[in-house]
N, C-alpha and C positions, 0 to 999 in steps of 0.2 A: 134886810139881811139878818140871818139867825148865828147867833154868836153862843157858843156852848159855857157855862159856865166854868172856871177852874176844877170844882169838886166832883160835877157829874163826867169830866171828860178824863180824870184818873181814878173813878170807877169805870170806867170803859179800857181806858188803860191796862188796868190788872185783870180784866177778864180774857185778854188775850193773851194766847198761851207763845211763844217761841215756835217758828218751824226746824224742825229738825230735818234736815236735806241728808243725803250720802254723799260725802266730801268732806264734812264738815268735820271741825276740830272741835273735842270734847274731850275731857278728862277721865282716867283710868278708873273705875272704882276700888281699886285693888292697890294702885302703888303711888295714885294721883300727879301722874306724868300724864305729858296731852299725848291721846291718841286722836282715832279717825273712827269716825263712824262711815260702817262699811254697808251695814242692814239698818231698813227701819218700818216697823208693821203697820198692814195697810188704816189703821184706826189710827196712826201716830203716835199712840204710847207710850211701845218700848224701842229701844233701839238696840241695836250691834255694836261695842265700841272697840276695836282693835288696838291693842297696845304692841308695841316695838320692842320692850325689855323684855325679861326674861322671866317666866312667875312657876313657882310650883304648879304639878299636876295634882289633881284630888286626893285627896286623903280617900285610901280605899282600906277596908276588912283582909285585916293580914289571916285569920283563920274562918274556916267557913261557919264553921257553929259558935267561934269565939267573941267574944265584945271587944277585942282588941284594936283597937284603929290604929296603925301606921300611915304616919307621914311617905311622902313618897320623895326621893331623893332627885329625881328625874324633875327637869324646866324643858322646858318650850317657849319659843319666842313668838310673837305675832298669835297669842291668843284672843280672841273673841270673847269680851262680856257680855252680856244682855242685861239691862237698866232700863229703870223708866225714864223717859224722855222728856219728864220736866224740868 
C-alpha cells in the first residue's frame, strides 16, 4: 500500500482551486453582505454574484465635453457583480 506523505499531499491540496456552482453563496464585493451566484464562465474564472441590498448606479459624465463626474442618486436592488471566482 502507498501512503502519501503529510507535505506532498497539502502541496496537492492548494493546487486545487474551489468549484464555484450557480446556487452557491458568496459575498458581495461592494457591501460584503452574502449574495448568490447566479452566472459562472465556461473556464471557471469569473462569476456573477447577485446582491439583495440596494447599491448605487455608475457614476456617469454629467456634461458631454465636461470632466465632471456626478454620482448618480438612483439604487437598484438585486444587482449583478462579476468577480474572479477564486
Amino acid at each position: 500500500m502507498y501512503i502519501k506523505s503529510g507535505a506532498s499531499a497539502q502541496k496537492e491540496n492548494k493546487q486545487i482551486q474551489p468549484i464555484v456552482n450557480v446556487g452557491d453563496h458568496r459575498m458581495c464585493p461592494e457591501c460584503r453582505t452574502v449574495g448568490c451566484v447566479v452566472w459562472v464562465s465556461q473556464d471557471k474564472k469569473t462569476m456573477g454574484v447577485q446582491c439583495h441590498k440596494s447599491h448605487r448606479e455608475a457614476i456617469r459624465q454629467a456634461l458631454r465635453y465636461g470632466a465632471t463626474l456626478v454620482p448618480s442618486t438612483k439604487t437598484r436592488k438585486n444587482i449583478v457583480f462579476l468577480t474572479a471566482a477564486a
